[in-house]
NUVOMAR-805553 format. One record per atom (N, C-alpha, C, CB): x, y negated, z negated; residue number from 1; residue in one letter; atom name. Coordinates in nm, 4 decimals. Glycine has a CB too. Layout:
<nodes>
X/Y/Z/NUM/a/CA
...
</nodes>
This chain:
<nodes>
11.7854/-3.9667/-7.8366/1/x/N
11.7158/-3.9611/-7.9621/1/x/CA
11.7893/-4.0406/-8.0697/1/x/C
11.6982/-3.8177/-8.0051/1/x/CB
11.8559/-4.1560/-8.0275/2/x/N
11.9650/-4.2448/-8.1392/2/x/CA
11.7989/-4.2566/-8.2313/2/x/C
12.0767/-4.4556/-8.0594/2/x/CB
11.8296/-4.2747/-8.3869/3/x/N
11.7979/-4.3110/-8.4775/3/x/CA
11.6943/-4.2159/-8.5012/3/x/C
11.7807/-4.4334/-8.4768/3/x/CB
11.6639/-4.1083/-8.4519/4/x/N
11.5736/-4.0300/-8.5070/4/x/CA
11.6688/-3.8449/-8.4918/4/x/C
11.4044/-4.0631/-8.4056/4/x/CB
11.5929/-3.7787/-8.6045/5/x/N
11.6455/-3.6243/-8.6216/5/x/CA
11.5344/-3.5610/-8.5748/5/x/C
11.6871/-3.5675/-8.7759/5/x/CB
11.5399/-3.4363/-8.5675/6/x/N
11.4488/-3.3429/-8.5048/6/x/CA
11.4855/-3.2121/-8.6194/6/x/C
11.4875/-3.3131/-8.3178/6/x/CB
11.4050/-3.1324/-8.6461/7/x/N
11.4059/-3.0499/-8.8181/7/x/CA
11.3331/-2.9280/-8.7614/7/x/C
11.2964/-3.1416/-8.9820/7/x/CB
11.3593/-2.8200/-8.7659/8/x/N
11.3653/-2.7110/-8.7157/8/x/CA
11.3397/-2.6068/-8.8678/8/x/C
11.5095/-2.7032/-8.6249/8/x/CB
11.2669/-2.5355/-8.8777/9/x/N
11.2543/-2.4033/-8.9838/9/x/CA
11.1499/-2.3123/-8.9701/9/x/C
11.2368/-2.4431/-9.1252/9/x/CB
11.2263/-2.1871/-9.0494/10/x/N
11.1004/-2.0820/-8.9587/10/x/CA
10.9944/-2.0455/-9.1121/10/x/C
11.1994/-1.8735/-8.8624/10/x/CB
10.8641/-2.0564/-9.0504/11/x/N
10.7194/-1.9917/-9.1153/11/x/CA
10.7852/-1.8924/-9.2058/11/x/C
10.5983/-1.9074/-8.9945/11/x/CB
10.7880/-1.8099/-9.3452/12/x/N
10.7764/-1.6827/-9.3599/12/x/CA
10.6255/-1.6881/-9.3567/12/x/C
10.8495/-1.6207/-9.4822/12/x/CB
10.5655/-1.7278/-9.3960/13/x/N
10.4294/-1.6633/-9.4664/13/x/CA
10.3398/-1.7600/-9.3397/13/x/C
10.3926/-1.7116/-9.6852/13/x/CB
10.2579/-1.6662/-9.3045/14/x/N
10.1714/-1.6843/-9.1864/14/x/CA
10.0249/-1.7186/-9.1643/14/x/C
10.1802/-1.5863/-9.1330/14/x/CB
10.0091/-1.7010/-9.2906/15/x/N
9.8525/-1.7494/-9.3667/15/x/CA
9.8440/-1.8679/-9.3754/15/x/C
9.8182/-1.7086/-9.5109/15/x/CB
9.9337/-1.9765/-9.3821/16/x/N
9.9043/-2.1282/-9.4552/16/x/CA
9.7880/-2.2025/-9.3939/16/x/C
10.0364/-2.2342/-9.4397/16/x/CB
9.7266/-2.2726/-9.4858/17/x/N
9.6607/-2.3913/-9.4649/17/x/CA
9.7337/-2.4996/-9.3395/17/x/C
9.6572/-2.4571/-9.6128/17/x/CB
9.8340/-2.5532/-9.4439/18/x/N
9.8812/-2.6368/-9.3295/18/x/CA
10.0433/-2.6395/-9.4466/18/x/C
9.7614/-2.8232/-9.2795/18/x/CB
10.1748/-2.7147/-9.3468/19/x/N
10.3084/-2.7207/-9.3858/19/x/CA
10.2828/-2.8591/-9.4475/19/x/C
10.4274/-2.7031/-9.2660/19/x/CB
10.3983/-2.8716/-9.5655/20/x/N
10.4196/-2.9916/-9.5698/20/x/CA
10.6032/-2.9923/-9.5348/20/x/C
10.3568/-3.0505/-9.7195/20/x/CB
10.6130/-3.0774/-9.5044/21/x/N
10.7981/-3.1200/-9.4491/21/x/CA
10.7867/-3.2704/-9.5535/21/x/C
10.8349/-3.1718/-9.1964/21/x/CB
10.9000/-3.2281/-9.6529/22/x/N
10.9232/-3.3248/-9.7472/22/x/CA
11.0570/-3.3716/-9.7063/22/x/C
10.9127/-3.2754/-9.8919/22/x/CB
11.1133/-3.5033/-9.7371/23/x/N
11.2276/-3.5729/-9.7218/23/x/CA
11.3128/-3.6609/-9.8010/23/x/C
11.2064/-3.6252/-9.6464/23/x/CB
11.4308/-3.6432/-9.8216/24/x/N
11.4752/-3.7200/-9.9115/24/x/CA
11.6338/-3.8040/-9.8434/24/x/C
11.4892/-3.6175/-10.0486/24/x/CB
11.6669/-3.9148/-9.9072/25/x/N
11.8190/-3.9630/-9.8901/25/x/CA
11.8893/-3.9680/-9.9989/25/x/C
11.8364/-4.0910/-9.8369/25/x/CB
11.9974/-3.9946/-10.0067/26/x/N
12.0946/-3.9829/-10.0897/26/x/CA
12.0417/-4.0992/-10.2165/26/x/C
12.2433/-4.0107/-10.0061/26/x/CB
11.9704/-4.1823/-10.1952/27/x/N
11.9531/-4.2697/-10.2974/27/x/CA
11.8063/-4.2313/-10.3320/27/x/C
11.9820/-4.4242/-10.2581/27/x/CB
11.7451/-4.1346/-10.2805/28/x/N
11.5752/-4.1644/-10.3189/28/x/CA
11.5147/-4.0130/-10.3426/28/x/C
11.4734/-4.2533/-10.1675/28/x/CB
11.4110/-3.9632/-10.4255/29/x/N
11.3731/-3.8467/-10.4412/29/x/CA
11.2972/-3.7348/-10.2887/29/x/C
11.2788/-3.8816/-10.5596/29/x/CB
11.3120/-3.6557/-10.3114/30/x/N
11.2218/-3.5633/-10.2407/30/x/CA
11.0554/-3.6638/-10.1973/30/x/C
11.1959/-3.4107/-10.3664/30/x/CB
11.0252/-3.6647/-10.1011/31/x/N
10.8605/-3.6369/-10.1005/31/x/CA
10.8204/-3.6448/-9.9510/31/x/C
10.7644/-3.7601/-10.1951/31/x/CB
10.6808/-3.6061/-9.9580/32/x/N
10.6176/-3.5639/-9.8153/32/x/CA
10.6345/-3.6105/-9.7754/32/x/C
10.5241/-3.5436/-9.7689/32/x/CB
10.7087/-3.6202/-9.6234/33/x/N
10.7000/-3.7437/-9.5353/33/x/CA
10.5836/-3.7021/-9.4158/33/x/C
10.8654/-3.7827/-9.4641/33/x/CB
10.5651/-3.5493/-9.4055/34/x/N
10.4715/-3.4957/-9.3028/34/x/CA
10.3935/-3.3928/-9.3446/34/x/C
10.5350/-3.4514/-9.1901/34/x/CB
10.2763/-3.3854/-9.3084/35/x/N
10.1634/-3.2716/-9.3556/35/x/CA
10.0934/-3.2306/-9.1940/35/x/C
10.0187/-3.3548/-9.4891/35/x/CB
10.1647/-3.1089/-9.1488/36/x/N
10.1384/-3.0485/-9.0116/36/x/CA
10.0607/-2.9405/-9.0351/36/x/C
10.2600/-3.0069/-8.9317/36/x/CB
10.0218/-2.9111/-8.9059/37/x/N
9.9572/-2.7432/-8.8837/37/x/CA
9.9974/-2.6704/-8.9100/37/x/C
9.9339/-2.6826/-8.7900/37/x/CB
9.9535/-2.5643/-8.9907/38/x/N
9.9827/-2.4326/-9.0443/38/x/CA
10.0761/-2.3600/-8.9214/38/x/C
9.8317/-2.3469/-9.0819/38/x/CB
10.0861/-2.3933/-8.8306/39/x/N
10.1708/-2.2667/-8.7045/39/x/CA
10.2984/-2.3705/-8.7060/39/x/C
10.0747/-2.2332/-8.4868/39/x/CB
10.2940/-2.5002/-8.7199/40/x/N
10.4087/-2.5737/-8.6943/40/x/CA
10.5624/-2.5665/-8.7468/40/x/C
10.3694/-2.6774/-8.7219/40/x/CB
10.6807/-2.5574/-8.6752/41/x/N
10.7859/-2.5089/-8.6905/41/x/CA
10.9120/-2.5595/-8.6538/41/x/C
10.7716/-2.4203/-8.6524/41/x/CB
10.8969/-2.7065/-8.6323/42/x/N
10.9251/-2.8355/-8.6710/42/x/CA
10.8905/-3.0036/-8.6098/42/x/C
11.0437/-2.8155/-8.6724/42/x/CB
10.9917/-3.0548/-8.6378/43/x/N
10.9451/-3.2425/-8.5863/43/x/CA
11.0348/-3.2850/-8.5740/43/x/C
10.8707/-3.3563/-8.6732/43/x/CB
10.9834/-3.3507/-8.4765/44/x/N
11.0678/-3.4835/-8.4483/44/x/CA
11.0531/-3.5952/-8.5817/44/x/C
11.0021/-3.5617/-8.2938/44/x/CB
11.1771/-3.6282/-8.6106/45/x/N
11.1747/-3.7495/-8.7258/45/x/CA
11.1876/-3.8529/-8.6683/45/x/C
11.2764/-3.7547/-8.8328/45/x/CB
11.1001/-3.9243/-8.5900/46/x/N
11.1004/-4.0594/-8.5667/46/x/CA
11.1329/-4.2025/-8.6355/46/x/C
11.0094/-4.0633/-8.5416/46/x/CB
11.0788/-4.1951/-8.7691/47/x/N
11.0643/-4.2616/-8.8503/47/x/CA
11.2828/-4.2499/-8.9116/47/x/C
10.9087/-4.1972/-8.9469/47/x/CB
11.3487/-4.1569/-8.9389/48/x/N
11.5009/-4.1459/-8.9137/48/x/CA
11.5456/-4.2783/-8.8937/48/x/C
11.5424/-4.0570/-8.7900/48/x/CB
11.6101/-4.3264/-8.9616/49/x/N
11.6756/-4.4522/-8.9082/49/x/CA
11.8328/-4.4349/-8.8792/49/x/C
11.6544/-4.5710/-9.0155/49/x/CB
11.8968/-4.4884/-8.8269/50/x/N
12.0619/-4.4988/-8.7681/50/x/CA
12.1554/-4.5171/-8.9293/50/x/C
12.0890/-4.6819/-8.6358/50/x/CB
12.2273/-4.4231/-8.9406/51/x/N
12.3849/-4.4294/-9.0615/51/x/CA
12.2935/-4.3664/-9.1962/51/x/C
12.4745/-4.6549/-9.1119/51/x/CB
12.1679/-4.2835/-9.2145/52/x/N
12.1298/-4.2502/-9.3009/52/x/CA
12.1228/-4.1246/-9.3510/52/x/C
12.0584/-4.2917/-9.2965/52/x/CB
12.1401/-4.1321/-9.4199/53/x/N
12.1718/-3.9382/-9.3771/53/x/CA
11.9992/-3.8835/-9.5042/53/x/C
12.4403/-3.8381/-9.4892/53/x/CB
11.9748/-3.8114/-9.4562/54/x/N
11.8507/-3.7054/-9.4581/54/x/CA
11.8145/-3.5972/-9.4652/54/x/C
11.8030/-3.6990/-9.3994/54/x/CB
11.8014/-3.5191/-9.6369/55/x/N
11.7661/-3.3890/-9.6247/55/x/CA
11.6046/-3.3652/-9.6169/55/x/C
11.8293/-3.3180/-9.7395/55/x/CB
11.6162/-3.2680/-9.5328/56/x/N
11.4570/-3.2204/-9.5586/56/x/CA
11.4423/-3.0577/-9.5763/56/x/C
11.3550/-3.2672/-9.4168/56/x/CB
11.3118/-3.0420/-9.6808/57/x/N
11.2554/-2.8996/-9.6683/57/x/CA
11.0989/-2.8401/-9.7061/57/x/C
11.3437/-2.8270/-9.7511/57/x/CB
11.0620/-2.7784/-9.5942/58/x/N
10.9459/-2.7439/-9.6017/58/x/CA
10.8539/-2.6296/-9.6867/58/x/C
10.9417/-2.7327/-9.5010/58/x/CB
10.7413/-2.6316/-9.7345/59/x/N
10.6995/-2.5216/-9.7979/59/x/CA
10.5280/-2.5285/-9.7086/59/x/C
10.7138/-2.5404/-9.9939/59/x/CB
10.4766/-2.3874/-9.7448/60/x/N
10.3170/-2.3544/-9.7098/60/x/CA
10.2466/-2.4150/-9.7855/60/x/C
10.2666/-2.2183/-9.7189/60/x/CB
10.1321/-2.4243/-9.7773/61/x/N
9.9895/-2.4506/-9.8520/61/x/CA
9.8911/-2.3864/-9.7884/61/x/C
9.9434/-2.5960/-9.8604/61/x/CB
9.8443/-2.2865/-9.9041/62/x/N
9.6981/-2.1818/-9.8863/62/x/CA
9.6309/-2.2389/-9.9870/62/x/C
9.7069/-1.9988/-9.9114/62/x/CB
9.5126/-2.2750/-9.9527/63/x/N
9.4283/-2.3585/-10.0451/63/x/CA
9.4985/-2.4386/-10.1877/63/x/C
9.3161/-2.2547/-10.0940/63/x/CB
9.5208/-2.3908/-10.2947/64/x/N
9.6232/-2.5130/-10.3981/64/x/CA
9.7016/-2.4099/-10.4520/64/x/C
9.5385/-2.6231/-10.5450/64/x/CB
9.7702/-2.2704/-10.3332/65/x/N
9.8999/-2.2566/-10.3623/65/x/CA
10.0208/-2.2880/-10.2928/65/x/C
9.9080/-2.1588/-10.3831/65/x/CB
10.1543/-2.3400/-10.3712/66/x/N
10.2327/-2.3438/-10.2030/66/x/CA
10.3460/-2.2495/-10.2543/66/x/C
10.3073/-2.5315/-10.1254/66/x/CB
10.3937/-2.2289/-10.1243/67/x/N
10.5023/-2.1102/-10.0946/67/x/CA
10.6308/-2.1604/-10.1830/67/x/C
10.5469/-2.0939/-9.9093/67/x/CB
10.7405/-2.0856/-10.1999/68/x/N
10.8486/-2.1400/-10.2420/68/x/CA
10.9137/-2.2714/-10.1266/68/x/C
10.9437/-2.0111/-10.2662/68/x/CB
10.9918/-2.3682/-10.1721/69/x/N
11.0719/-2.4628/-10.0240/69/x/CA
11.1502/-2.3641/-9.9501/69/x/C
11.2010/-2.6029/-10.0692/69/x/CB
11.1659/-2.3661/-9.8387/70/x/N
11.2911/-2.3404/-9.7542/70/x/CA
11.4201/-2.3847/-9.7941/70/x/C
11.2766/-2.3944/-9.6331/70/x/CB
11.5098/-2.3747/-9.7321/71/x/N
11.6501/-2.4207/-9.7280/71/x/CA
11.5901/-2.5202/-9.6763/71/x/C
11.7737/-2.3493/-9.6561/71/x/CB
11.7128/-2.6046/-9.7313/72/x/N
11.7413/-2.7801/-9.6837/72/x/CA
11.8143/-2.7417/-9.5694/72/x/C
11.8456/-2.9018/-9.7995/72/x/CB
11.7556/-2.8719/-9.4843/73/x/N
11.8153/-2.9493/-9.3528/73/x/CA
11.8593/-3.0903/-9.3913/73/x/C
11.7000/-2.9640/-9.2281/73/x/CB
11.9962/-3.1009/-9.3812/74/x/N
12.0399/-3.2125/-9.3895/74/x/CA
12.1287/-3.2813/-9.2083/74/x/C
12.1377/-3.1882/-9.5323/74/x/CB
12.1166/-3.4421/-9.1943/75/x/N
12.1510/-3.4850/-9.1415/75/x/CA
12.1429/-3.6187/-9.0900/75/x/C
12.1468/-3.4244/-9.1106/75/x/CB
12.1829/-3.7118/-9.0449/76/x/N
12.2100/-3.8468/-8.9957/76/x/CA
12.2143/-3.8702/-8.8705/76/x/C
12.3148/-3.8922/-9.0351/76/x/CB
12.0464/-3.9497/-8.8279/77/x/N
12.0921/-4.0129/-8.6389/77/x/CA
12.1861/-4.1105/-8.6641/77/x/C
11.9504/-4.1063/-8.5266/77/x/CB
12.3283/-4.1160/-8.5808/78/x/N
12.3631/-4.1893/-8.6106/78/x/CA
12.3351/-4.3104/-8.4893/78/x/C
12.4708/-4.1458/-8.6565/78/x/CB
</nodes>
């Protein structure tokens, strides 16, 4: 899996519409990089490139509310 991460977090709230998994690097803001199925509970980061390092964190969406974020996942394919 060189150049890509894989992002792992658990559901609290079991109702959602669908997840969003937002992403950020050290030089650039937070934002969606993925909008999955409501049961989904993580991804493969393909898109990850090699020496970059990468936090991500997910929240719910029930129609136009969303949950609080999760804890950050941070890390680098190297």
């Amino acid at each position: 899996m060189a150049g890509a991460l894989h992002v792992f977090w658990t559901n609290v709230q079991t109702d959602c519409d669908k997840v969003e998994l937002e992403r950020k690097t050290n030089s650039e803001p937070y934002k969606v990089a993925y909008t999955l199925p409501a049961d989904a509970n993580n991804k493969h980061d393909s898109a990850a490139t090699s020496n970059t390092m990468y936090t991500y964190r997910a929240r719910c969406q029930k129609s136009q509310t969303y949950s609080p974020y999760s804890n950050e996942m941070s890390g680098n394919p190297m």
